[in-house]
N, C-alpha and C positions, 0 to 999 in steps of 0.2 A: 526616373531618378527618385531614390528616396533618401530621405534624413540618416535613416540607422537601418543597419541591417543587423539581426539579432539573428543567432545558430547558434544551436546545438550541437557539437563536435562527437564525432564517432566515440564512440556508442552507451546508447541506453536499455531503451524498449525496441522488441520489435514491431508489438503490436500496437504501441499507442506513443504519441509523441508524448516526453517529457514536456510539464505543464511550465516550467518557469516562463519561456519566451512568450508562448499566449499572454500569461500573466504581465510581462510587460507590455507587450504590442496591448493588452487591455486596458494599461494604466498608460499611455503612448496617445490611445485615441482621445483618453480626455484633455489629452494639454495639445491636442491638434499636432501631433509632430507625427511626421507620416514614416512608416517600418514596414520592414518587410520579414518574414522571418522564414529561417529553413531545417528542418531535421538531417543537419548533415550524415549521419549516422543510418537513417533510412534509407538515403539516396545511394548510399556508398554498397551497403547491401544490393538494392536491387542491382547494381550496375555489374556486382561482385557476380551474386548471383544471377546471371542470365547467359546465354548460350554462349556470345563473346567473352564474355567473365569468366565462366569454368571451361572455354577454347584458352584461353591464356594461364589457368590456374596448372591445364596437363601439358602445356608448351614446354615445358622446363622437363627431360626425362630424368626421371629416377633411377636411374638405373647402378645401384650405390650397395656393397656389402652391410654398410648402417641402417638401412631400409627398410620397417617392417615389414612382414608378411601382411596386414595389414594395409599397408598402403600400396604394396604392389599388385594386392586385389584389386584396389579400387582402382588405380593407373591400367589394369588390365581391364575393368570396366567402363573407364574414360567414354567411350562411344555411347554407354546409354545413357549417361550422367548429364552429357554433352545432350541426348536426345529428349529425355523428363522433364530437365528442371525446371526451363519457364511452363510446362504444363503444371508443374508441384507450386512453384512457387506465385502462378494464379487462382491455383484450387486454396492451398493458404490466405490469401485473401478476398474468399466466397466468392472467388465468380468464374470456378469453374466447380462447381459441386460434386455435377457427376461423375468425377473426376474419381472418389470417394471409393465406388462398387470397383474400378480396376485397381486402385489402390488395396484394399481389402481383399484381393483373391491372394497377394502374399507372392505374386508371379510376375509383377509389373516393374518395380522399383529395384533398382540393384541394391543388394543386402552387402555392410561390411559388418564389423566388430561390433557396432550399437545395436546390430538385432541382437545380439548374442542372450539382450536380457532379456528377450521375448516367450525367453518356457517359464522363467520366474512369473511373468507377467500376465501370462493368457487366460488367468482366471478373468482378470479385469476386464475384459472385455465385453463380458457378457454383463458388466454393470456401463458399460458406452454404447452409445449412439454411431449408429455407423459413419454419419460425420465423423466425430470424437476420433471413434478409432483409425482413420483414414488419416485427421489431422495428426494422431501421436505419432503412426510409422511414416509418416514424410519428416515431421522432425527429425526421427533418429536418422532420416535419410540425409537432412541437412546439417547434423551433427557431423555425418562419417564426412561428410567433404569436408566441415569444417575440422574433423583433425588431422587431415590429409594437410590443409591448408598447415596447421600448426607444425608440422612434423619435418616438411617439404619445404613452403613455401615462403613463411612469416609464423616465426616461433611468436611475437606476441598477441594474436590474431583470438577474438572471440566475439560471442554475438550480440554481448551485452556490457562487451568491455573491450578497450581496447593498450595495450602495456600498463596495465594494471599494477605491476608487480612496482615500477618506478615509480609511480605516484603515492604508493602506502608507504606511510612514516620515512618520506622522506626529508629527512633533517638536514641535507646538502642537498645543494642544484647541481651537484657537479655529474652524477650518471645520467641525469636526465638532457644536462647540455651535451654532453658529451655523443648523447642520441642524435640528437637534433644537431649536430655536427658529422654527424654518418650520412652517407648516400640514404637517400631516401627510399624507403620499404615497399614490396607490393601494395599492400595496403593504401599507403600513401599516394600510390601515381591515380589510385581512382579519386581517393579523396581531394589533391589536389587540380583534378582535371577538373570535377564537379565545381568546385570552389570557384576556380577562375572561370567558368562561365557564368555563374549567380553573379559575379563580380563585372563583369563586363555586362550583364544583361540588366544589374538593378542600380548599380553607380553610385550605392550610397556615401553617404559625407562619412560616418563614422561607422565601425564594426564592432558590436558588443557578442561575447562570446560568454555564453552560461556551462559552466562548467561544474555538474552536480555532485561527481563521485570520483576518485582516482582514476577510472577507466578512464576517465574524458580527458584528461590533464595533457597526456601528451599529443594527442590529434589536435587539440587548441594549441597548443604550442608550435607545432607542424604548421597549422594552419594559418599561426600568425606572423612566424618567420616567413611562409610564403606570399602573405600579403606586404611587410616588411620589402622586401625585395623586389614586390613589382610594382607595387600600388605604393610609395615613400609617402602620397600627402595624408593618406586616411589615418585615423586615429583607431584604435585599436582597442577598447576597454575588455577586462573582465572581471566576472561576479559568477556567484553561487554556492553551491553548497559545498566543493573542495574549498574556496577561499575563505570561506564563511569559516570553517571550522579547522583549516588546517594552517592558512596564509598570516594568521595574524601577528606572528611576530617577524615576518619580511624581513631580512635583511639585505640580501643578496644582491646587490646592483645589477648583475648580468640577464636577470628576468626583464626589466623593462629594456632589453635591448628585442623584444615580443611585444611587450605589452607597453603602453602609454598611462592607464591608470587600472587600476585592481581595486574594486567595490567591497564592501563586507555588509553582510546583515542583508537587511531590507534594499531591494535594490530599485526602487522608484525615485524617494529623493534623490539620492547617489546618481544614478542616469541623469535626471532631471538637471541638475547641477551641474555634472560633469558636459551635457551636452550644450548647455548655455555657455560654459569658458571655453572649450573646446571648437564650440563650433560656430556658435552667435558672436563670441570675442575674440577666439582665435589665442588663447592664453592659457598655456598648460599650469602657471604655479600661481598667478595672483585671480584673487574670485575667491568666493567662497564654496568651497567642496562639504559633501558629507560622509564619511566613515572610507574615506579614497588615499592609495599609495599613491602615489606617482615619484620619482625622478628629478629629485632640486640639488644643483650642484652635484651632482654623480653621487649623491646618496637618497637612499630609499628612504621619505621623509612622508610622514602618517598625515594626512590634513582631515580636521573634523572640524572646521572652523566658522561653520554656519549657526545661528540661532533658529532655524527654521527645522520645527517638527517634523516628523513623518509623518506623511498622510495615513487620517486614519482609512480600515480596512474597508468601510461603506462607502469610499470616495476614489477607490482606485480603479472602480471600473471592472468590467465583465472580462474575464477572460478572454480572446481573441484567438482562435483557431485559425484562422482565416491563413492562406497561402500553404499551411500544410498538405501534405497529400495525404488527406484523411483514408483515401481508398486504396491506399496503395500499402496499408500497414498487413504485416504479416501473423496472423494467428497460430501460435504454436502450443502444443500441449508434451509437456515435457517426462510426467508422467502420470499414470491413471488418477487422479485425484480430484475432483470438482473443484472443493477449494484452492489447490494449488493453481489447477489453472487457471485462475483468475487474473495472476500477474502475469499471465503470456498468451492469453487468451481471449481474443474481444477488443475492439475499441470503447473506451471509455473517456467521456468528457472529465477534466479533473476540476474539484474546485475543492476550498477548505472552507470548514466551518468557522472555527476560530484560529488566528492568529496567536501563537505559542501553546502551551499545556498549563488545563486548569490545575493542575497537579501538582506539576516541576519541581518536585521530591526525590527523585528515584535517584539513591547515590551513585550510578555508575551513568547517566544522560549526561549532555550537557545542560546542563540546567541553566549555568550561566550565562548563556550568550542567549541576545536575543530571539534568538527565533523559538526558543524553550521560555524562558524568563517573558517576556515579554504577551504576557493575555490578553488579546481583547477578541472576542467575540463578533457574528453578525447576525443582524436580524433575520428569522426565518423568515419574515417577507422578502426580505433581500436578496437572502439566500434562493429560493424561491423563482424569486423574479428572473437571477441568473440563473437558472438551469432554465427555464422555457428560453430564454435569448439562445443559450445553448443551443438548445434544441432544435431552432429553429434554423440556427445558422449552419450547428452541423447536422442534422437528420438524424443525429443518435439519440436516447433514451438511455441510455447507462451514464453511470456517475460515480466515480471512485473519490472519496472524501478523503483526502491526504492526510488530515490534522494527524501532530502528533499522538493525540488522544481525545478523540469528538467528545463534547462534554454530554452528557445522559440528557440535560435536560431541556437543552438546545436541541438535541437529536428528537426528544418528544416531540419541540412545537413546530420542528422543518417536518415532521411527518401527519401533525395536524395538519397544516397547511398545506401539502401536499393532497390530502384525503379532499379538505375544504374546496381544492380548485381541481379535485379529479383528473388530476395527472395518473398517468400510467408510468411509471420510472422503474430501475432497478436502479440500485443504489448498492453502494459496503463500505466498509472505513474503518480504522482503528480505535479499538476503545482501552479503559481499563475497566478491568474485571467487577467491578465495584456493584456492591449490594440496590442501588437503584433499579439496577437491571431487573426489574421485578418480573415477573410470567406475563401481567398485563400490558406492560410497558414494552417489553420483548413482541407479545403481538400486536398491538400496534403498531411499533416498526416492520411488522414483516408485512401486513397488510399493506403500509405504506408504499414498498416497495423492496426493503431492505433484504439483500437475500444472502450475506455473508458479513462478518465482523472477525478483526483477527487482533489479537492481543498481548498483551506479556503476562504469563504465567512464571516466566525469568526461573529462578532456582523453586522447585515445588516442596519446601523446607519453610516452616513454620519460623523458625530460626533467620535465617537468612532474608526470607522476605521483611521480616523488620529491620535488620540489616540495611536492605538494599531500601527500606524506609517508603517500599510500595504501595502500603497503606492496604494488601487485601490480606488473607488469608488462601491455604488450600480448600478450606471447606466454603469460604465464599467463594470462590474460583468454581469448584466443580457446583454450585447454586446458581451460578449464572449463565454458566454452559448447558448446562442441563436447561435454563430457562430460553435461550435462545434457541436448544436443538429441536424441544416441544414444540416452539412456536413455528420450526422450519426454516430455521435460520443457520448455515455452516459456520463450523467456531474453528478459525486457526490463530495453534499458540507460540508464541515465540520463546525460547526454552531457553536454559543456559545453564556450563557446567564451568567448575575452575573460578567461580567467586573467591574473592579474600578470605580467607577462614574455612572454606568448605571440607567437609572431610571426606572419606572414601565413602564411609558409611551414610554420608547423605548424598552424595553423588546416587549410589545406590536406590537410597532409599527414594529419591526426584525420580529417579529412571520406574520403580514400582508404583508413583504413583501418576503419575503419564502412563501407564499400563493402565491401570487400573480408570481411568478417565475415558482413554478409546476404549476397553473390555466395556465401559458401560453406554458405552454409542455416545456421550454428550460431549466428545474431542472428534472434530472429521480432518484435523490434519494440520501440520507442530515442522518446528526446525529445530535443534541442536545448535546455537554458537557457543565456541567459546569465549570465558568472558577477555573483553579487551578493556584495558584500561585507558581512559582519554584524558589529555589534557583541561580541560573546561567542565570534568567531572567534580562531585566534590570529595569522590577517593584519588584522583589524579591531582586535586589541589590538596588535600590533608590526607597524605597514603598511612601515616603514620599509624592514624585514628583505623587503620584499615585491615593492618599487621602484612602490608606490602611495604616494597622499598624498590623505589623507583630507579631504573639505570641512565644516569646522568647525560648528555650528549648536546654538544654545541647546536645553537637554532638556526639556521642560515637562513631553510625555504620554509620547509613542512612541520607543521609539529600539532600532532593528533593524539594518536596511538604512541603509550610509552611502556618501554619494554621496564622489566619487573621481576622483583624474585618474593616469592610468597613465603611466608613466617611458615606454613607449614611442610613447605621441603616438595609438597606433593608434584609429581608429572602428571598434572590434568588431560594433557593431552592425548597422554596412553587410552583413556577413554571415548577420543571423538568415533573414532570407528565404530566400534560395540552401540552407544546410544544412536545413532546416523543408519547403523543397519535395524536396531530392533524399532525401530518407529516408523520406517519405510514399512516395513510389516504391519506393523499396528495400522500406519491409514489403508492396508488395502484388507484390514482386517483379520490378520492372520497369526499365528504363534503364539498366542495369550497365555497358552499354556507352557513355550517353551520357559525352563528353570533361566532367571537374571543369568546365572553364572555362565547359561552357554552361551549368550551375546560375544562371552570376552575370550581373549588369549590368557589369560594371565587370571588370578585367584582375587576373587572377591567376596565382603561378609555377606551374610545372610540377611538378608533385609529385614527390619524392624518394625514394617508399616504392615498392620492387620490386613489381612487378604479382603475383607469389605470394610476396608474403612472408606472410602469414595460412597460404597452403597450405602452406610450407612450415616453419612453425612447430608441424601438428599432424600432423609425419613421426615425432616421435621417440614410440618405444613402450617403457612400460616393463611388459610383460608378464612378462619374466624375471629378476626385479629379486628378491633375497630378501632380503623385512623381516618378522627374527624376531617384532619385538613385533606386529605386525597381528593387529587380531581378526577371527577367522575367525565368519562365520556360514555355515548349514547349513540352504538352504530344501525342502527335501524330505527327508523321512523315512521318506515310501513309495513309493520305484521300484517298476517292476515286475524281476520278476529269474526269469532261465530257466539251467538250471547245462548243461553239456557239457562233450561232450571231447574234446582235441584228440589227435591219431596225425599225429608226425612222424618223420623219421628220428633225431631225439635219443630220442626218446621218447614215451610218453603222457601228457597233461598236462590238469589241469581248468581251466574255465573257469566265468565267470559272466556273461551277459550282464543288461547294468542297462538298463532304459529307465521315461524319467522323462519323464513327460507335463503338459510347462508350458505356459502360459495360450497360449499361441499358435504354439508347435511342439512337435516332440516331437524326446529326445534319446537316442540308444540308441550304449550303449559296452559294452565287452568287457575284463575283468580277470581274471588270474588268481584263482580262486575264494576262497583265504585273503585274496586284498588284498580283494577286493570283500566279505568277512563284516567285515573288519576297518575297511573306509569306511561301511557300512552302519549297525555298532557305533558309528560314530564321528558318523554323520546323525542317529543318534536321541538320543543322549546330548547334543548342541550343534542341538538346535531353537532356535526362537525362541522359544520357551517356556522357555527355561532362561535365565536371567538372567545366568548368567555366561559368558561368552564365552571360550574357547580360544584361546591364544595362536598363532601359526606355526610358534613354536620350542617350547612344548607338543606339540605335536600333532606336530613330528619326532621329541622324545623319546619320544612313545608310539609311534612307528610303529617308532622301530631298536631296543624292545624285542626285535619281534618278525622284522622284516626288514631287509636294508641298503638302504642309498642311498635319504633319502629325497629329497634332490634329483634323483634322477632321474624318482623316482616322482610328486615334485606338478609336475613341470614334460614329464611324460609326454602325449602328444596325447589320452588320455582325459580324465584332470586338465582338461587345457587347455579341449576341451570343456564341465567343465563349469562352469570360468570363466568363459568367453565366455559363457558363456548364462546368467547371473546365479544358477547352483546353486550355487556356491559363493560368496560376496562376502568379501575380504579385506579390511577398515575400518582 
């Protein structure tokens, strides 16, 4: 028996559980209250996917004039779909590898419609690992059932979402009740089977259901009618990131005929609270609650009636993995691209650096609500400390950093410290594009670990970027990808078209210079959305200021996404297609030189933007640039060193040759003998082990103790050396 039982409701990831329920069971263990949590959404899969699962998904014949051809191939191949897939879907998660060589003869796996994009595709190949490519074509394998499923089976049916469609800007409860008043879905009889035995095997007091994105909305709902009905004494909460940004103006009374209280924001007080009146007192409306709906007098009545804080982020405790089935996640590669696979690809332990965005500018975010609004920071020791707990508890070394935007300089000292305690990690995380990102600072995050970063480059309009008040530029943007791609680091951007204001002519021109970003290799791979306007924005709160005008509509449930008509008349939409295919292009490297205009159906101008402008934006070099305050780090401490002497016509003179043998070249310089005792004194004294870092203008005052000029000396071809090759990094 446990206190609370926390799940995740079908679906998110397939490869990695969504982090919120860790994050409480983490904040759970420091106040002793015992949980158990489940990736509902995982389980429903495998159970989907596995011999009995697709013996029941071909039980149903098709045999129907609306039918594709398409799906009567695959119902013609039923018997070996029926015979692969628990062999596919254990080679998906590594542990059947060799699985790989008979995937890859192209003779094994029954082929539908998803191979079809396999002639576009076969260059890529030969930039994969036969793993790689073994995992991509059992995806598309697990794709065709799943639109078999969609077509046949359960029209709302996907892998990473599920009735998605009901949950987006929904401004009535009334389609979604109306669902959940229908006979219950295929879908559903697996996820409710699962359900009631987690329920009868863990007997918790109450059930807190995280619900992250529209896809999850209605399987929490399903699943809490179904506890409703069998289980009457448990209590039922929900919280996360649909409620957080879409639940906030509730009205609808017929929701908590599901749910008992609905959380917002931060959900640790809120649990905490809710689970002391609820279950310690036994009293749904008196007690003090934090940021909670609940149900007083049959109206839906807001309570925030507590004086007590929210814990800060150093005190909530380590994430908690624990009860997942970490071994049991599916690895899928959707298409040829390194960094896309990252979100489908690998288990990754989650954790966040800082709690909201140091930023929280960007007029089309929520800036408002706390999880944007709300900064605060953790210590890279902390930080630190919880990835080896990580690590230890689950056996992984990867670590995806959520935050909205990691701050630069936070991300420095979680990579000092990392260096400091000689971890081994792979790491990645969201940044903004921002001029900190220096070349130095770039490699040492990649030494650290870091081996991807993915960003908002939003509208690539010089114009609009101050608009949208993002604080970079295009020419800072291609400065920092460029500084990350040197250091071997993958840069993906997150792109947008259909801004307030935008014209044809910049749509265009953003599309030319995203060309021009992958043409110069320092973009490895970008998305296209279009833009959406949200409520808790501050063009969804002041559209006026924006030259939109919002289309009005009563609040009952949902209110996120609001529909709009733009002062410029434009159909941005006509453009998703054309930008969606010429970028697929761009990351596999290809078409650079097709003209913009053949992307589209329809007549577009001529682009504006210099064919090297991108090149000629990453000409300026500021290697000889002196900035006293920079902190020097010092990655070698043991060159090797050979002394001599030199016989000139001045005279005889000593020398000291240094050679310093890094990860993948070796570096051999030549200094007169006192400088080079006196860099040496200076390498061991400012390791990464020494937590204080020397300043630029430090380190000239220690040098004209003893020598002059010390601008000639750090900016001397040895020095220079062993800048360029990341022995010395200036931060």
């Amino acid at each position: 028996m446990k206190d609370l039982l926390l799940i995740t409701p079908p679906f998110t990831q397939l490869n990695t559980p969504y982090p919120a329920t860790a994050y409480i069971k983490g904040f759970l263990n420091t106040k002793n209250i015992s949980s158990h949590q489940i990736d509902l959404g995982i389980e429903v899969i495998l159970a989907l996917f596995s011999k009995n699962g697709i013996e029941k998904v071909f039980s149903k014949n098709i045999d129907s004039p609306e039918t594709s051809e398409n799906s009567k191939r695959i119902f013609a191949l039923r018997d070996e779909y029926i015979k692969t897939i628990e062999q596919v879907i254990l080679f998906l998660q590594n542990k059947n590898p060799t699985l790989a060589r008979q995937i890859c003869t192209m003779n094994f796996l029954p082929e539908a419609s998803r191979f079809n994009q396999l002639d576009d595709m076969e260059f890529a190949f030969g930039n994969m690992g036969l793993q790689d490519k073994a995992k991509h074509l059992a995806t598309l394998y697990l794709e065709d059932i799943s639109d078999y499923i969609v077509e046949n089976i359960d029209a709302d049916f996907g892998f990473s979402r599920y009735a998605e469609r009901i949950g987006q800007s929904a401004n009535s409860f009334d389609e979604l009740y109306s669902k959940l008043n229908a006979p219950q879905t295929f879908t559903d009889e697996f996820t409710l089977k699962i359900l009631k035995e987690k329920l009868d095997l863990i007997q918790p007091k109450m059930v807190c259901f995280s619900v992250p994105f529209p896809g999850n909305l209605y399987a929490a709902f399903r699943s809490a009618q179904f506890i409703k009905a069998n289980y009457p004494n448990l209590r039922i909460v929900m919280g996360g990131g649909f409620p957080n940004t879409e639940l906030r103006e509730l009205k609808d009374a017929r929701v908590f005929e599901f749910f008992d209280y609905i959380t917002l924001d931060d959900g640790e007080l809120p649990i905490d609270l809710v689970y002391e009146n609820a279950i310690l007192n036994s009293n749904i409306s008196e007690g003090e609650f934090k940021r909670t709906f609940i149900l007083e007098n049959q109206e839906v009545t807001y309570k925030n009636n507590t004086s007590k804080p929210d814990y800060k982020q150093a005190f909530i405790g380590t994430p908690d993995y624990s009860d997942l089935l970490l071994d049991k996640y599916i690895s899928v590669i959707e298409i040829a691209n390194p960094m896309h696979s990252l979100w489908s690809d690998g288990r990754w332990n989650k954790l966040t650096m800082a709690h909201g965005c140091y930023w929280g500018k960007c007029t089309f975010c929520d800036i408002s609500l706390d999880y944007v609004k709300m900064y605060e920071p953790i210590s890279a020791k902390i930080l630190v400390d919880r990835m080896q707990e990580l690590i230890a508890q689950t056996g992984e070394t990867g670590f995806h950093f959520v935050d909205e935007a990691a701050p630069p300089a936070l991300m420095r000292e979680v990579a000092l410290e990392i260096l400091r305690r000689n971890l081994v990690v792979t790491w990645w995380t969201n940044i903004r594009f921002e001029k900190s990102f220096t070349k130095d600072l770039c490699f040492l995050l990649k030494i650290s670990g870091l081996v991807a970063v993915s960003g908002g480059l939003e509208v690539a309009s010089d114009r609009l970027l101050k608009l949208i008040d993002k604080g970079v530029s295009v020419d800072q943007v291609a400065k920092v990808t460029r500084n990350f791609t040197e250091a071997g680091v993958m840069v993906h951007s997150y792109l947008m078209f259909g801004f307030p204001t935008q014209t044809v002519q910049e749509t265009v021109d953003s599309l030319e210079m995203v060309r021009q970003l992958f043409e110069m290799g320092i973009l490895q791979s970008g998305f296209w959305h279009q833009f959406s306007m949200t409520a808790h924005s501050p063009i969804g709160k002041n559209p006026d200021e924006f030259g939109v005008q919002p289309l009005k509509k009563e609040i009952l449930f949902a209110n996120n996404d609001i529909e709009f008509t733009d002062s410029t008349g434009i159909d941005h939409s006509k453009f998703s297609f054309g930008l969606k295919k010429s970028l697929l292009n761009f990351m596999h490297g290809i078409n650079f030189d097709l003209p913009l205009k053949d992307w589209f159906d329809f007549k577009i101008p001529k682009t504006t933007i210099h064919p090297d402008y991108i090149h000629d934006c990453l000409l300026e070099e500021e290697n000889f640039i002196f900035k006293a305050n920079s902190k020097l780090v010092f990655l070698d401490k043991n060159p090797q060193t050979e002394n001599f002497v030199k016989r000139t016509k001045a005279g005889t003179f000593e020398f000291t040759k240094l050679t310093f043998h890094l990860r993948t070249n070796i570096v051999k310089l030549e200094l007169e003998r006192e400088k080079a005792e006196w860099l040496l004194k200076i390498f061991k004294e400012n390791s990464t082990e020494n937590p204080k870092k020397i300043t630029l203008q430090q380190l000239k005052n220690q040098f004209e103790e003893i020598f002059e000029d010390f601008e000639l000396f750090w900016f001397s071809k040895p020095i220079q050396q062993l800048k360029e090759n990341g022995v010395i990094l200036s931060l």
